[in-house]
C-alpha positions as CSV (number, residue, x, y, z in Angstrom):
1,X,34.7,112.8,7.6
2,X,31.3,112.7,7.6
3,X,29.5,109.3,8.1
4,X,26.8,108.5,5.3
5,X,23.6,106.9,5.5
6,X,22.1,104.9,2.5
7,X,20.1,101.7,1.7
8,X,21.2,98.9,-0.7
9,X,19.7,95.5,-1.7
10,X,21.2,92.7,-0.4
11,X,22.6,89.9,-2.7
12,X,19.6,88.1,-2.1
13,X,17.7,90.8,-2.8
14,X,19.0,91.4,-6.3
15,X,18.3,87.5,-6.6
16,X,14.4,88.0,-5.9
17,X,14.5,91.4,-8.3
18,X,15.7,89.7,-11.2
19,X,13.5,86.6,-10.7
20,X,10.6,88.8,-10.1
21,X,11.3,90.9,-13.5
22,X,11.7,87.5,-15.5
23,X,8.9,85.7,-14.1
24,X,6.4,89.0,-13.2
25,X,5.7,87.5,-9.6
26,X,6.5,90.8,-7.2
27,X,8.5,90.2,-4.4
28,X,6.1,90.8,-1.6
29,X,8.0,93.2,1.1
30,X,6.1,92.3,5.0
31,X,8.1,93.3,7.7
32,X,11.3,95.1,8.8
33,X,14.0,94.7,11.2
34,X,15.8,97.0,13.3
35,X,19.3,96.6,14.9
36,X,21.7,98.3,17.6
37,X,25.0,97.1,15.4
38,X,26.9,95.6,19.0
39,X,27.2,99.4,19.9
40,X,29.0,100.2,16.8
41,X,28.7,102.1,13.2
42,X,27.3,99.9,10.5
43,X,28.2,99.8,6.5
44,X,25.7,98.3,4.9
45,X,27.1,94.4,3.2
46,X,25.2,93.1,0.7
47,X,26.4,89.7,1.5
48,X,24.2,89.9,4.8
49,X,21.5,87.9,5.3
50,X,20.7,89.4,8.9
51,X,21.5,92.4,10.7
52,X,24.6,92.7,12.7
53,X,22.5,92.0,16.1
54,X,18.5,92.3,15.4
55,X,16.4,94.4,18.4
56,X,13.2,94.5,17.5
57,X,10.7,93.3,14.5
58,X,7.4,94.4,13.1
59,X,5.2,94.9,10.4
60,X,5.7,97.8,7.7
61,X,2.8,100.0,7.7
62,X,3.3,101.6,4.5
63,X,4.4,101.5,1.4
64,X,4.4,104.4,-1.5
65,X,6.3,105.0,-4.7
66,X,8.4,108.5,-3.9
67,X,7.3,111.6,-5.3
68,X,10.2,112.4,-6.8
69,X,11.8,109.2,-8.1
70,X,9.5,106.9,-10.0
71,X,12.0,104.3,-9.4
72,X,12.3,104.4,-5.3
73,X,9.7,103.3,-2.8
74,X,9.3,104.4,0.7
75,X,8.5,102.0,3.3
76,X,7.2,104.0,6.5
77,X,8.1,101.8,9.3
78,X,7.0,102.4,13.3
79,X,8.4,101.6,16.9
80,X,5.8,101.6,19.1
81,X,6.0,103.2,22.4
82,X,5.8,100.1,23.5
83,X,8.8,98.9,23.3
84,X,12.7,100.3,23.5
85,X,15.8,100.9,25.4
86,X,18.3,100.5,22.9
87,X,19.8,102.5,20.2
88,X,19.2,101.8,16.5
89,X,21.9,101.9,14.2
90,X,20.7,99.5,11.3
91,X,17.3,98.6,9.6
92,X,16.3,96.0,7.1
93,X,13.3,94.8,5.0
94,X,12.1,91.1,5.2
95,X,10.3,89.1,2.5
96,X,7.0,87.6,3.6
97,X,9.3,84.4,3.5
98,X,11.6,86.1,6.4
99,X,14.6,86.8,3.8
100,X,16.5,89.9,4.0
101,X,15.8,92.2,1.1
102,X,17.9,95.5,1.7
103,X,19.9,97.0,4.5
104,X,20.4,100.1,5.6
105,X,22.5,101.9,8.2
106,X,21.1,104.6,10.3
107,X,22.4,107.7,12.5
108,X,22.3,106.5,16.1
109,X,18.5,107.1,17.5
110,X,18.2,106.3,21.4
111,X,15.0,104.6,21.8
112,X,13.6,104.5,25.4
113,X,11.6,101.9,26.9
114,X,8.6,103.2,26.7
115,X,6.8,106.8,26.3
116,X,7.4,107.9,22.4
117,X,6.7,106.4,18.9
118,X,9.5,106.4,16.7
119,X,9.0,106.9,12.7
120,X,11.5,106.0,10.1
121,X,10.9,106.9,6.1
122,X,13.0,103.7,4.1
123,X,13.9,104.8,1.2
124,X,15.1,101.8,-1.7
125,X,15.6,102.4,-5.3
126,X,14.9,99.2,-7.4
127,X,14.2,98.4,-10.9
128,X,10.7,98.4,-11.3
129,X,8.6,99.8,-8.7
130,X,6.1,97.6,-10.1
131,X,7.7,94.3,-8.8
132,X,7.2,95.6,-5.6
133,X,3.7,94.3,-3.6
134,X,3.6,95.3,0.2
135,X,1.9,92.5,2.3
136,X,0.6,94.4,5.5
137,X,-1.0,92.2,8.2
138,X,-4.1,93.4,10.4
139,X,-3.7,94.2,14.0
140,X,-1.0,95.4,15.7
141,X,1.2,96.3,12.6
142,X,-1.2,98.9,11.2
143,X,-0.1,102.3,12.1
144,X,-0.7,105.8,11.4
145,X,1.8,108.2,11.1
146,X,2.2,111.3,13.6
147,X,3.8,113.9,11.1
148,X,1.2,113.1,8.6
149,X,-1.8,114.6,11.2
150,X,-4.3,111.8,10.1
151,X,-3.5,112.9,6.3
152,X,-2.6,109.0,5.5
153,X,-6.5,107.6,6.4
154,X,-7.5,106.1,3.3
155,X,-11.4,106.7,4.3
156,X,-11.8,109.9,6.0
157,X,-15.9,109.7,6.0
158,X,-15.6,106.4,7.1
159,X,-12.9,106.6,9.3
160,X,-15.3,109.4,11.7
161,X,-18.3,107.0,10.6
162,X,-16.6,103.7,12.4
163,X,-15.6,106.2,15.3
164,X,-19.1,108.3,15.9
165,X,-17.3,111.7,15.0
166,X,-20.1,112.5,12.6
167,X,-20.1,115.9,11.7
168,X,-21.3,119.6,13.1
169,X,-24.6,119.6,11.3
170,X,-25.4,116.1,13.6
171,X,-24.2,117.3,17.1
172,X,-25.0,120.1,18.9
173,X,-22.4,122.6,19.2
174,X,-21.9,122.8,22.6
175,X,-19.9,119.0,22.3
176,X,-17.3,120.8,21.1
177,X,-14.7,122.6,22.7
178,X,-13.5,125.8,20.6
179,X,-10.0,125.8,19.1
180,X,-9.5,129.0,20.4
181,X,-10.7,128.1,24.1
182,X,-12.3,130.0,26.6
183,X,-15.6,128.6,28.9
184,X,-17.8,125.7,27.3
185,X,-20.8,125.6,29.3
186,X,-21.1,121.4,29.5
187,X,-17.9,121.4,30.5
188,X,-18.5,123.8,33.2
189,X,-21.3,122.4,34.3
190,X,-19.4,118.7,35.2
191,X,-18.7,117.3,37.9
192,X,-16.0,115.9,37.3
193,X,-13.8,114.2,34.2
194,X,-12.4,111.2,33.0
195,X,-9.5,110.0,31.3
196,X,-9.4,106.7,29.7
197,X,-9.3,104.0,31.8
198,X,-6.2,101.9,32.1
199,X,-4.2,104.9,29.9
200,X,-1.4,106.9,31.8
201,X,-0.4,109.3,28.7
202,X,3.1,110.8,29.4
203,X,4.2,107.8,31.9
204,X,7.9,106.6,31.6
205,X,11.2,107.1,32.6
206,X,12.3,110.6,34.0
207,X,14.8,111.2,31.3
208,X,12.0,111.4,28.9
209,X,9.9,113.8,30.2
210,X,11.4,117.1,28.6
211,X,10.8,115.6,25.2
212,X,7.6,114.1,25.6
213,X,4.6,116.6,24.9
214,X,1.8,113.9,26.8
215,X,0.6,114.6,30.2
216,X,-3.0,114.1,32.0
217,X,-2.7,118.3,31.7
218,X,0.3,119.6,29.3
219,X,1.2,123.2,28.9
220,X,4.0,123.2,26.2
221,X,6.9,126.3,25.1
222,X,6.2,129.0,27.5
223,X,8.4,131.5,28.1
224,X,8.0,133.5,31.4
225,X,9.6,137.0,31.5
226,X,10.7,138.4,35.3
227,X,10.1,136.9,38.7
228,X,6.6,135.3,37.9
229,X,4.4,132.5,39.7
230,X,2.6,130.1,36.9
231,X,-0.2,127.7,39.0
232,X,-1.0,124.2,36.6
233,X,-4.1,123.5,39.1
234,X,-5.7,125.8,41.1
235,X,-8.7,125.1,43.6
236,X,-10.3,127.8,45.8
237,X,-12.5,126.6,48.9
238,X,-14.1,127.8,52.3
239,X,-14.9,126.3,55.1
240,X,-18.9,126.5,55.4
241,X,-20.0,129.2,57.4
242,X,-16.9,130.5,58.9
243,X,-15.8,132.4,56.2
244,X,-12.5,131.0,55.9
245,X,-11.2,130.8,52.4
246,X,-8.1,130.0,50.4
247,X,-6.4,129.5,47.1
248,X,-4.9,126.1,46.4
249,X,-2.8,125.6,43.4
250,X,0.5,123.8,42.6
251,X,3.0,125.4,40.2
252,X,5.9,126.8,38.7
253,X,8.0,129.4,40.4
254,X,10.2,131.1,38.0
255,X,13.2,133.6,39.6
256,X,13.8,135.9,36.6
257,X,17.6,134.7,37.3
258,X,19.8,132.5,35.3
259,X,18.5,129.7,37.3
260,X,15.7,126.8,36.4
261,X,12.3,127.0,37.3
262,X,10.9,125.5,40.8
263,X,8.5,123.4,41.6
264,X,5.8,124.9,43.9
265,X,2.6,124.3,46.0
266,X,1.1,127.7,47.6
267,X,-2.1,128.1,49.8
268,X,-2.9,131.8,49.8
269,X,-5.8,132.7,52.6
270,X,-8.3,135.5,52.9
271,X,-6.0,137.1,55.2
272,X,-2.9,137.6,52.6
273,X,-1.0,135.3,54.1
274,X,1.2,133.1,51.8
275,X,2.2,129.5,52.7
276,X,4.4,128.2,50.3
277,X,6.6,124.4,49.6
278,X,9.3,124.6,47.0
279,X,11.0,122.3,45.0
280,X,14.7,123.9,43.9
281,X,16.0,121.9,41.4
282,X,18.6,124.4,41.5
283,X,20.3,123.1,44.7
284,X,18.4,119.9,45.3
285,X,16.2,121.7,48.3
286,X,12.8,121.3,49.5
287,X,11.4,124.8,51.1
288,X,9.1,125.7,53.4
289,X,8.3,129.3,55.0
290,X,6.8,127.4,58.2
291,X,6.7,124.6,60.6
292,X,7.6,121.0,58.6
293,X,5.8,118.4,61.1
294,X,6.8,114.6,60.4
295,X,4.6,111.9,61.8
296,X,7.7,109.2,61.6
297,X,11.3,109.6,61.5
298,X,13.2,112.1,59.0
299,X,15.5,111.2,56.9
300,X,19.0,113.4,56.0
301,X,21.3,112.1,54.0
302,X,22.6,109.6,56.8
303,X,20.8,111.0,60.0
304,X,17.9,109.7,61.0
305,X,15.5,112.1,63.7
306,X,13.4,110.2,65.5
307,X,9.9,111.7,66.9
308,X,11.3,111.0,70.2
309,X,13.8,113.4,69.7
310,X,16.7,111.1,69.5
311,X,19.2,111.4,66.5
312,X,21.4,108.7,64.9
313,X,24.5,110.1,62.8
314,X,27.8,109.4,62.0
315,X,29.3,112.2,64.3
316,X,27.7,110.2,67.0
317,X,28.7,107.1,65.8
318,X,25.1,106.1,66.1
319,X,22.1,107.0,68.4
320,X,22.7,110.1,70.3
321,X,21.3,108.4,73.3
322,X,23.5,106.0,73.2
323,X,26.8,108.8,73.0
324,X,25.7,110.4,75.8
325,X,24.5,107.5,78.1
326,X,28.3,106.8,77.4
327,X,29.7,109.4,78.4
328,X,27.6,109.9,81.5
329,X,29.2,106.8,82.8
330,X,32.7,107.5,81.5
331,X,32.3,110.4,83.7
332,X,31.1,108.6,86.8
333,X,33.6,105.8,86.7
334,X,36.1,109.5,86.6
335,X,34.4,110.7,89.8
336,X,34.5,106.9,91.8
337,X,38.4,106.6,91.1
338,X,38.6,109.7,93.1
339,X,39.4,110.7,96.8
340,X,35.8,110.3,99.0
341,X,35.5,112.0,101.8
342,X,35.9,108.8,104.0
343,X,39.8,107.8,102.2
344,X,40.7,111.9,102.9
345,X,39.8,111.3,106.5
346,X,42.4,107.9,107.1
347,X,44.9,109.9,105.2
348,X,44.4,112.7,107.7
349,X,44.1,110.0,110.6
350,X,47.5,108.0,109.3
351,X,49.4,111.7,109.1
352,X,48.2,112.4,112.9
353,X,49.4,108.9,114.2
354,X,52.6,109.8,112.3
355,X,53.5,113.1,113.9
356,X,52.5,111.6,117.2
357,X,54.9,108.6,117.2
358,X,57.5,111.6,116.5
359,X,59.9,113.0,119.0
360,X,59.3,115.4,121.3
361,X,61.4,118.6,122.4
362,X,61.7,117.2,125.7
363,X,62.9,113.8,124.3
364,X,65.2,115.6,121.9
365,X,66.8,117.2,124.6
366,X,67.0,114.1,126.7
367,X,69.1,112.3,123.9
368,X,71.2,115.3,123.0
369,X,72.1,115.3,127.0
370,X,73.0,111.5,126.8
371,X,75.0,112.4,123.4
372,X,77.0,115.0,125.2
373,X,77.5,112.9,128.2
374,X,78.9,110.2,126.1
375,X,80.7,112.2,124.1
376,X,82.3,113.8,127.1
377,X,83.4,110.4,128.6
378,X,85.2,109.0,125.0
379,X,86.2,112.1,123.0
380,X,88.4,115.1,124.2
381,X,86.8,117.7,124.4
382,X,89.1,120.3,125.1
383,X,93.0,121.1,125.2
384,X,95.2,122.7,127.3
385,X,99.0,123.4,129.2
386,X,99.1,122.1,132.3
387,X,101.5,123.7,135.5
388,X,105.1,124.7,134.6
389,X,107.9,122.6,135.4
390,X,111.7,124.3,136.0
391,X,115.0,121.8,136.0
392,X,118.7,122.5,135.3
393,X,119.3,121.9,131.7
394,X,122.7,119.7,131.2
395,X,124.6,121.2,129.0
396,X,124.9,118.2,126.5
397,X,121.1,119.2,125.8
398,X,118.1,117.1,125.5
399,X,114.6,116.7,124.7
400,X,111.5,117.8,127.2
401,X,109.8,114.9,129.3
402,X,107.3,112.4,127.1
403,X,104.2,114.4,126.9
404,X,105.8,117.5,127.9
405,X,106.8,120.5,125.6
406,X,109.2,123.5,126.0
407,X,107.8,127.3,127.0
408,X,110.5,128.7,128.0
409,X,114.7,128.8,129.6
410,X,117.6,130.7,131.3
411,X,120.8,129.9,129.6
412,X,124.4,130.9,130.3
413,X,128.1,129.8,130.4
414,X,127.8,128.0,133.7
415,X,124.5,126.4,133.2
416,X,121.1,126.3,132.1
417,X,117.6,126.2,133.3
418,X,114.4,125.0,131.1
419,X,110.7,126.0,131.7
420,X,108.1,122.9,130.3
421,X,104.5,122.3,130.6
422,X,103.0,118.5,130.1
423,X,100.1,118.5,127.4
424,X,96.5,118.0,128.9
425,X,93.0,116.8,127.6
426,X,89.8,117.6,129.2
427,X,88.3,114.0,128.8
428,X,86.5,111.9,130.9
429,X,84.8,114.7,133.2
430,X,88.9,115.7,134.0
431,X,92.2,116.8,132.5
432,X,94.8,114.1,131.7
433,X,98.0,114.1,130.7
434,X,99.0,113.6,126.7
435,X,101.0,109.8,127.3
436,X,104.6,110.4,124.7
């Protein structure tokens, strides 16, 4: 649902009304109040004697009986440029005694801090128009409004009297600039111009700019067709006596693409060449179709160039300089751990030594000589059947002689003969007999 906005007189209000219409004293309306409701919508309670949370305060600077209601007044009431930054979502009128006369609630205006006038028409019916007086004080709380161009001066041949307008027929023309433009001799012919002095039109936050139509210069609504350069201020100059010349303006570049319009400064010479700075608001970048020279450091994002070529960033986890003086001596602590020349040497030295205290072929065969010798003299080293011994065989039977074993016999009836030969070992440098 759709919220509404409406004025109503407060219970005091209708108090002062009917006192005013018994006793024909008007209720004198001064000033008006403007509030920010705590951030919220307001409904209007006639039981209020202040507004939810007051912002600002001043002086009506008009009052006038509506057009088309005999019975409903319209007080026009101003917020200076002066003041701001907060959003109005209630208004009252005050008495010249301070009391709250009506409330109102309004659709949410954003005031800034400075930069714009705001204008508010509040409209109140009441009984009698008539018991109405408006008490406006001098100063501050006089104003005039903007959509009325001038038409609410009460005096307009005094009004250009106190200000030394005068009229065409008591200035010469050339004072006066024509509507349609074009040259003006006196203002050709100056060397230079003024603005008023202590007056900065147009000056404020950044988020008022697009809305506010003041500016030292101020070009307003055009609309630029294709890729098109627009210069705001344009000088052109030559060195003296050389020859050398060039256009000097700062503008706006506009792409003929879905894209905003850039800021630009451009320096055209005698020669055709183009030097050019831009401003993209499109991507945040600055531009340049030549060398950008910084007396100081340069700043990008979190990298700092210095103009002695060193570079602090977070990839280098701080100066450059500093990176690389670390790893120079991270790599020459590397190289000292290593093998010099003089440590390969004693390796080499220590390895000779070694082989030298090693046996020799002539010493090997020395010890395998005494090995053999030794081992000759208390291990057999070989086996054999010594001479062959023949003796009559009884014939009970019997073994061979301890150490001794059979090879061989003659047997018969009568008796028997049996060939042996005793066991021998080759030890000692001699055979010997096997001991049974």
């Amino acid at each position: 649902m759709a919220e509404k906005y409406y004025s109503i007189l407060t219970n005091r209000g209708k108090e002062l009304e009917a006192e005013a219409i018994a006793s024909g004293i008007a209720v004198i309306i001064q000033d008006f109040v403007i509030g920010d409701g705590n951030g919220q919508v307001v409904t209007p309670d006639p039981q209020g004697t202040t507004l939810v949370n007051e912002v600002y305060r001043g002086t009506i600077s008009d009052l006038s009986v509506s057009p088309e209601q005999s019975n409903q007044f319209i007080a026009h009431l101003v917020i200076p440029a002066t003041t701001g930054g907060f959003t109005a979502r209630e208004a009252g009128l005050l008495t010249d005694k301070g009391e709250l006369y009506s409330v109102a609630n309004l659709a949410a205006i954003e005031k800034p801090e400075s930069g714009i006038n705001v204008n508010l028409q509040y409209r109140l019916a009441v009984s009698e128009t008539a018991d109405i007086e408006l008490k406006v004080a001098t100063g501050d709380g006089l104003f005039l409004r903007q959509d009325a161009n001038l038409g609410d001066v009460k005096d307009n041949v005094a009004a250009r009297r106190n200000i030394g307008l005068g009229d065409i027929a008591t200035h010469d023309a050339r004072e006066f600039v024509p509507v349609t433009g074009g040259d003006v001799a006196w203002l050709d012919n100056a060397d230079h111009y003024a603005t008023k002095e202590g007056a900065w039109p147009g000056g404020g936050a950044f988020q008022g700019q697009l809305a506010d139509r003041r500016a030292l210069f101020y070009s307003a609504g055009y609309s630029a067709g294709g890729n098109v350069y627009l210069p705001m201020t344009k000088a052109t100059v030559q060195t003296s006596g050389t020859g050398y010349q060039a256009a000097i303006s700062y503008g706006v570049l506009v792409s003929g693409k879905n894209d905003f319009p850039s800021g630009c400064i451009h320096i055209l010479d005698d020669q055709g060449r183009d030097h050019i700075w831009m401003f993209n608001p499109n991507d945040n970048s600055f531009t340049a179709n030549g060398s950008i020279r910084a007396g100081a450091s340069v700043y990008a994002g979190g990298a700092i160039f210095e103009p002695g070529g060193n570079i602090n960033g977070e990839i280098w986890g701080g100066w450059l300089s500093t990176w690389l003086a670390n790893q120079f001596t991270a790599r020459d602590n590397n190289i000292n751990t290593r093998a010099t020349w003089d440590w390969a040497n004693g390796q080499l030295a220590a390895r000779d030594n070694n082989i030298n205290t090693r046996a020799t072929w002539d010493w090997v065969n020395q010890r395998i000589g005494e090995v053999q010798s030794w081992t000759s003299q208390n291990f057999v080293s070989s086996v054999q059947l010594g001479a062959v011994i023949s003796t009559w065989w009884p014939a009970a039977g019997g073994d061979a002689p301890a150490g001794y074993v059979l090879t061989g016999g003659d047997f018969n009836e009568d008796q028997s003969y049996v060939r042996y030969k005793p066991v021998q070992f080759w030890t000692r440098g001699g055979w010997v007999n096997a001991q049974g």
